[in-house]
C-alpha beads as a LAMMPS data file, in Angstrom:
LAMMPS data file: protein, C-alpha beads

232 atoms
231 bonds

1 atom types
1 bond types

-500.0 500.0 xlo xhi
-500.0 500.0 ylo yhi
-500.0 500.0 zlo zhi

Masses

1 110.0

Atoms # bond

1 1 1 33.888 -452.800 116.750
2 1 1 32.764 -449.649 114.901
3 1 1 35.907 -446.945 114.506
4 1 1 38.541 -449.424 115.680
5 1 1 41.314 -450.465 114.129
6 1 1 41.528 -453.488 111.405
7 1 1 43.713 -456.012 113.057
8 1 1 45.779 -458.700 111.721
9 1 1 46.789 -461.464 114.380
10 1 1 49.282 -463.520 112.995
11 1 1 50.719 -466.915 114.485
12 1 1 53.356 -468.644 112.752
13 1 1 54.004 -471.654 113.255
14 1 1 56.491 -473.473 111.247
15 1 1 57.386 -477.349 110.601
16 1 1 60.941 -478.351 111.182
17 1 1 62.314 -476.983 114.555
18 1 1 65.849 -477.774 115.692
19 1 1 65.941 -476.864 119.305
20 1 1 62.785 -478.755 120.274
21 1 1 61.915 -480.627 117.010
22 1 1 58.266 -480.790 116.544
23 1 1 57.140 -478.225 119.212
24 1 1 54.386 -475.952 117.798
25 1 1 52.397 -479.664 118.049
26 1 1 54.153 -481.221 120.950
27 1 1 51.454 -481.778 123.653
28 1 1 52.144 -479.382 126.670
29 1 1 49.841 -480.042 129.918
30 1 1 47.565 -482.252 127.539
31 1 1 47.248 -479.916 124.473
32 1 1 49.675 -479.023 121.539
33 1 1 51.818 -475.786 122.438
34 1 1 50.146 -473.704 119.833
35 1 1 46.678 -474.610 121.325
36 1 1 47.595 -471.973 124.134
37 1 1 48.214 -468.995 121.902
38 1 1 45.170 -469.901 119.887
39 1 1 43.313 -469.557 122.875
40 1 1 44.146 -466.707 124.006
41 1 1 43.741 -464.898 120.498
42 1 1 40.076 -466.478 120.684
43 1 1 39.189 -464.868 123.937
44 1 1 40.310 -461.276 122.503
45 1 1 37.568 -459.166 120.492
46 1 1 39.828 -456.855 119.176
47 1 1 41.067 -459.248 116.439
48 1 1 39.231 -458.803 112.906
49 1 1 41.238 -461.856 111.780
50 1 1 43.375 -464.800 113.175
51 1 1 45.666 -466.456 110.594
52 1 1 48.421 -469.501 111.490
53 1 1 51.159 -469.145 109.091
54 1 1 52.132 -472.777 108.220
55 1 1 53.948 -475.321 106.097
56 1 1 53.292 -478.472 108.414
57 1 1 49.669 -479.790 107.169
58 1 1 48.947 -481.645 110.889
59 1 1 49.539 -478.067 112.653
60 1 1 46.536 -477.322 109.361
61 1 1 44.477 -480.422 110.684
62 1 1 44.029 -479.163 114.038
63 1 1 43.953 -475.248 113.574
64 1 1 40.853 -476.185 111.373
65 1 1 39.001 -477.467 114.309
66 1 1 38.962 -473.745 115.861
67 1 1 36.107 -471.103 115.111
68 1 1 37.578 -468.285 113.832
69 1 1 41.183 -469.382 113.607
70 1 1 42.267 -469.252 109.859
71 1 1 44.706 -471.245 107.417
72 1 1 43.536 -469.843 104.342
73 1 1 47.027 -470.862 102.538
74 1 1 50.165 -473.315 102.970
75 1 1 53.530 -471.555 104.294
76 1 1 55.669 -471.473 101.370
77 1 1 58.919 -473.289 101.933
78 1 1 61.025 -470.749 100.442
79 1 1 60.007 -468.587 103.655
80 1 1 59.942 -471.872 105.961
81 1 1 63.457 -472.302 106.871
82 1 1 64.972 -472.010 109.523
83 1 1 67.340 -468.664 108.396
84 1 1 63.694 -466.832 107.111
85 1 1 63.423 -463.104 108.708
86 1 1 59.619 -463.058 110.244
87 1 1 59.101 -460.043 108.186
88 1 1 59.238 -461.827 105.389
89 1 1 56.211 -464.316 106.730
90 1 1 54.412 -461.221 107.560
91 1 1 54.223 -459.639 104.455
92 1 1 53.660 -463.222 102.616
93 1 1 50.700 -462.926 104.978
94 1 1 49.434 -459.264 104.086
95 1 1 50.202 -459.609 100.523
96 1 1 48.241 -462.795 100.494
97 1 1 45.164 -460.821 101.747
98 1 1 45.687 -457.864 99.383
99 1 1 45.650 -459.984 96.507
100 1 1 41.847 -460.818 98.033
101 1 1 41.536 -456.903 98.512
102 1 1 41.597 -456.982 102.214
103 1 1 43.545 -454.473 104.031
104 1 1 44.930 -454.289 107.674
105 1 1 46.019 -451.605 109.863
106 1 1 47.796 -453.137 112.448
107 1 1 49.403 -456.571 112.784
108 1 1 49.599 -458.529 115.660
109 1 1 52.349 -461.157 115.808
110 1 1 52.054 -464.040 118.638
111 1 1 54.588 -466.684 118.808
112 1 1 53.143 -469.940 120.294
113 1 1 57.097 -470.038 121.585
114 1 1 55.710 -467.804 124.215
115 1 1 52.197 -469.720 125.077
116 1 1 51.532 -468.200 128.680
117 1 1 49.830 -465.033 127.319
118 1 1 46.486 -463.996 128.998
119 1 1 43.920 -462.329 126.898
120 1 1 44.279 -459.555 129.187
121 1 1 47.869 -458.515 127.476
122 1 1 46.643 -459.246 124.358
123 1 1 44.021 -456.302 124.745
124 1 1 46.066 -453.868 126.881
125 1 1 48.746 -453.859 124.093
126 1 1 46.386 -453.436 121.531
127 1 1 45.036 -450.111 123.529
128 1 1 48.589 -449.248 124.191
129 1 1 49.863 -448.865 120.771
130 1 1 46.870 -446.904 119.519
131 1 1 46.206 -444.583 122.901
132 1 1 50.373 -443.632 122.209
133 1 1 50.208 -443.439 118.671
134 1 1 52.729 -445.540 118.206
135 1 1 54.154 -447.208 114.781
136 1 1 54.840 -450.419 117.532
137 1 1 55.132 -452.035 120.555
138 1 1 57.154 -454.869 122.005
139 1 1 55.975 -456.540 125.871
140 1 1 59.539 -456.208 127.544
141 1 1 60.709 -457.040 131.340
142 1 1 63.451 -455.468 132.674
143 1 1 67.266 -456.916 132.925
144 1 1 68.749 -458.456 135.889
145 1 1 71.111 -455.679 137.014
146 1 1 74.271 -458.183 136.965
147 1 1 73.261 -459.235 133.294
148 1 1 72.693 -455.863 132.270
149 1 1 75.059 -454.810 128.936
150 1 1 76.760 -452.203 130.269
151 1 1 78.499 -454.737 132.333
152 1 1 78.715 -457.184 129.504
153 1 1 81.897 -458.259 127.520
154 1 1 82.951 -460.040 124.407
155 1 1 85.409 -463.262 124.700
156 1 1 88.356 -463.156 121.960
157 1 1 90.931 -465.807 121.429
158 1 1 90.662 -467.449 124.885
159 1 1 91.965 -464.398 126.611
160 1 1 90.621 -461.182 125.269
161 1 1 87.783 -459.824 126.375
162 1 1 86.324 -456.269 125.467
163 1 1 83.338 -454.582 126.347
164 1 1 80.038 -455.142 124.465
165 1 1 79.269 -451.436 125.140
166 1 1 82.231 -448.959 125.272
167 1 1 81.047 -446.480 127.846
168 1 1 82.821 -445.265 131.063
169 1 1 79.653 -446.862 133.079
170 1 1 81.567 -449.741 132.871
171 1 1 83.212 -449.358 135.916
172 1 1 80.053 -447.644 137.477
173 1 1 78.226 -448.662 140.804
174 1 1 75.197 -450.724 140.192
175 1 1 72.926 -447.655 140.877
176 1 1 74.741 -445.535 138.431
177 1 1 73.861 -447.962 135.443
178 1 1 71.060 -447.485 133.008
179 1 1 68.059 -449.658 133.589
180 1 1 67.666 -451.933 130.246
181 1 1 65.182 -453.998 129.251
182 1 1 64.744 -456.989 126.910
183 1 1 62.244 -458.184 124.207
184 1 1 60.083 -461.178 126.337
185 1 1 58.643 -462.437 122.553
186 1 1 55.074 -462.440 123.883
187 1 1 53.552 -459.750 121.803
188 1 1 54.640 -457.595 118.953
189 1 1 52.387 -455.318 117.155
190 1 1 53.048 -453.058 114.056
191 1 1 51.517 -450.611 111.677
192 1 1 51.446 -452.296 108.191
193 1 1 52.617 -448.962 106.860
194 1 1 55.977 -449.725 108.772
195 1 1 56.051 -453.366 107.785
196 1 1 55.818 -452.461 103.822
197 1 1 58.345 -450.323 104.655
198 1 1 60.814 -452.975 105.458
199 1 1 61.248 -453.182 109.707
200 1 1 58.724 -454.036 112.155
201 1 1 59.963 -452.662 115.323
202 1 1 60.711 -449.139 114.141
203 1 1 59.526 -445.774 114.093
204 1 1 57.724 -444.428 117.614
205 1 1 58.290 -448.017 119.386
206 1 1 56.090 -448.430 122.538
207 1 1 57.532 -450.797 125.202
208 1 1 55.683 -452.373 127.269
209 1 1 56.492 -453.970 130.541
210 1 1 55.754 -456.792 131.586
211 1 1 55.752 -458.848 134.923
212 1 1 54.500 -462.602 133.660
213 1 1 56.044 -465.482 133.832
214 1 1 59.233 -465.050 131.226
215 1 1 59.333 -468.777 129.453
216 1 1 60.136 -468.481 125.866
217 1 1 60.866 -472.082 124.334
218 1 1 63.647 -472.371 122.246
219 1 1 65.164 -475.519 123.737
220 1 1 64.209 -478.626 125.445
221 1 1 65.641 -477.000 128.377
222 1 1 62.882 -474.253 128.136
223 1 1 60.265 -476.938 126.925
224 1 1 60.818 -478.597 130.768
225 1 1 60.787 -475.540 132.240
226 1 1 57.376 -474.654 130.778
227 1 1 56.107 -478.380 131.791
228 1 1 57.347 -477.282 135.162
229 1 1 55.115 -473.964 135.072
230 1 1 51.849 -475.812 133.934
231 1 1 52.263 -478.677 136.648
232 1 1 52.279 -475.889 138.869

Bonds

1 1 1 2
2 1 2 3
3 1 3 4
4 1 4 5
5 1 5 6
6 1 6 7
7 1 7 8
8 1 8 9
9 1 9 10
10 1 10 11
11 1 11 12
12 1 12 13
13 1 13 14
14 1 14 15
15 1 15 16
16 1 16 17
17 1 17 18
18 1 18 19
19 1 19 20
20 1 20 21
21 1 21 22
22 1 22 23
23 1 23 24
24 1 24 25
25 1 25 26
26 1 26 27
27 1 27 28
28 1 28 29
29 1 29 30
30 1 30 31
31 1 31 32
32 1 32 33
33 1 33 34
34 1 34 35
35 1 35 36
36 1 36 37
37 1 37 38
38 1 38 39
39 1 39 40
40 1 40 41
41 1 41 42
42 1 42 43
43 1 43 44
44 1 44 45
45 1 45 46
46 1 46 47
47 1 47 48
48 1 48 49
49 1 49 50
50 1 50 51
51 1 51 52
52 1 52 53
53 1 53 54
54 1 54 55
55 1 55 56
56 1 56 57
57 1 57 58
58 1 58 59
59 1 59 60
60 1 60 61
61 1 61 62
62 1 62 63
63 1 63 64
64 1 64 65
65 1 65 66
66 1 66 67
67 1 67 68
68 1 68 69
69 1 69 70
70 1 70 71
71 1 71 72
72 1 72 73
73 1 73 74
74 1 74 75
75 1 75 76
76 1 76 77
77 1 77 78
78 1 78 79
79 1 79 80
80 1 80 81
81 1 81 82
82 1 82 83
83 1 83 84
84 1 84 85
85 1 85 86
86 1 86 87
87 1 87 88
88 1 88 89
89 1 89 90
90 1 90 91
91 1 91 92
92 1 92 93
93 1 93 94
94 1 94 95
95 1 95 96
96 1 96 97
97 1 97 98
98 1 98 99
99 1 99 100
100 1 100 101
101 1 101 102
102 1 102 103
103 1 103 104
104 1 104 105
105 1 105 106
106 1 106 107
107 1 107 108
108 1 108 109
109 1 109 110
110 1 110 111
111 1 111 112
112 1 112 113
113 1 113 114
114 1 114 115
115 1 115 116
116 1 116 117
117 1 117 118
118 1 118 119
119 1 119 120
120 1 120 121
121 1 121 122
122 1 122 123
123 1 123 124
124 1 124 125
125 1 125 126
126 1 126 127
127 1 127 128
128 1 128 129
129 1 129 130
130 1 130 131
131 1 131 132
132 1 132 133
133 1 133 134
134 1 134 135
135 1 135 136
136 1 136 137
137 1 137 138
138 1 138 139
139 1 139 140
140 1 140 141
141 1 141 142
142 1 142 143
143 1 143 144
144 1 144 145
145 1 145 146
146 1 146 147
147 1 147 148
148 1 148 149
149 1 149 150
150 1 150 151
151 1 151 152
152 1 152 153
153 1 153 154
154 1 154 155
155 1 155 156
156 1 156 157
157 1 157 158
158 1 158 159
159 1 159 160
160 1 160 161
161 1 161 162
162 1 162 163
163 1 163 164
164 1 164 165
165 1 165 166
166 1 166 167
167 1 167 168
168 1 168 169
169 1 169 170
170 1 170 171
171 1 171 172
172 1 172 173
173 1 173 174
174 1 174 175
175 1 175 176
176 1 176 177
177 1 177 178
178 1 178 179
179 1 179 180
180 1 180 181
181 1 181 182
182 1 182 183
183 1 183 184
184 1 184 185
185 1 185 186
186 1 186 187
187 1 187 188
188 1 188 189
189 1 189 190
190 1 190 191
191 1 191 192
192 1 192 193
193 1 193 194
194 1 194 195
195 1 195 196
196 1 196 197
197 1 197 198
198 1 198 199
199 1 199 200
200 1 200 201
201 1 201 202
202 1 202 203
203 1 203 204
204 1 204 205
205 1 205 206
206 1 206 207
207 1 207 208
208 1 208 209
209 1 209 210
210 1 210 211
211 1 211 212
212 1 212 213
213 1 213 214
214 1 214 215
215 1 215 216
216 1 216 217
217 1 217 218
218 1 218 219
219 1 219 220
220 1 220 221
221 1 221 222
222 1 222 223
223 1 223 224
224 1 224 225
225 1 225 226
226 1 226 227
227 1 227 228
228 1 228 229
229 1 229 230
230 1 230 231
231 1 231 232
């Protein structure tokens, strides 16, 4: 697309998952989980390139049946554990490209934790972040108002418990608190300026809400809960 921005999507997709051990290729609804953010990435034509980040070679063996999906390198495992900051997979990714002379201007990072994504989102964020000149943008949903932090405390010692945010709303009425909002994992875009620079979510952040489904999978608990969603 002539004048638009060179984008960057980037899935990663790890071997070696605790909480639900083998998950980015654990069939969900007859297809590996990853197959559903691939998909979705596919449908968008806003994407210049779409790259899984990898170190598991059968997550390799299927990608490579996609047009246009690309594993042009192995994950190394020094950034493959489970303690690795995603920055650090990002940048792996962008400096892999600028070694190849290929520059991006935006990055696009879709977990295939969060795999109910339409196309739709994808492109709305994408025009989001560039109509608000923003450095980012994170999809968010709004907090239950008895979970929201204001309200939330810290356990100590069995009996101690202090407030997670010292404020004197914590003894407010419901309507006099804040509304907060939470990160739902589904999309996260960033300038590559701002990732060099250490941080992805930073500078001018754009937040945008969100009203899908909210399954992020983590856990086998959230693994049956997304079964439960694609049954339905």
């Amino acid at each position: 697309m002539a004048g638009f921005p060179i984008i960057l999507a980037l899935i990663p997709a790890r071997a070696g998952s605790k909480g639900v051990p083998g998950k980015n290729m654990k069939q969900l609804g007859g297809k590996p989980l990853i197959a559903y953010t691939i998909e979705s990435a596919l449908h968008s034509e806003m994407l210049a390139r779409i790259v899984v980040s990898t170190n598991c070679m059968e997550t390799i063996r299927f990608v490579n049946g996609f047009p246009r999906i690309e594993t042009p390198f192995v994950r190394p495992d020094a950034i493959s554990r489970d303690e690795t900051p995603m920055q650090e997979v990002v940048l792996h990714a962008l400096e892999y490209f600028a070694d190849q002379g290929i520059q991006f201007e935006y990055v696009l990072l879709l977990q295939p934790t969060t795999p109910f994504r339409t196309v739709d989102l994808i492109d709305r964020a994408i025009q989001k972040i560039i109509e608000s000149e923003s450095d980012s943008l994170v999809t968010i949903q709004k907090i239950p108002d008895k979970y929201n932090p204001y309200w939330a405390f810290e356990y100590q010692n069995d009996t101690l418990i202090t407030p997670v945010i010292p404020d004197k709303r914590l003894t407010s009425r419901r309507q006099d608190l804040p509304e907060t909002y939470y990160r739902d994992g589904r999309i996260y875009i960033s300038k590559t300026s701002l990732i060099k620079q250490g941080t992805f979510l930073g500078g001018k952040i754009y937040g945008m809400l969100t009203n899908e489904i909210d399954i992020n999978i983590d856990t086998l608990e959230d693994w049956k809960k997304a079964e439960m969603y694609v049954k339905e």
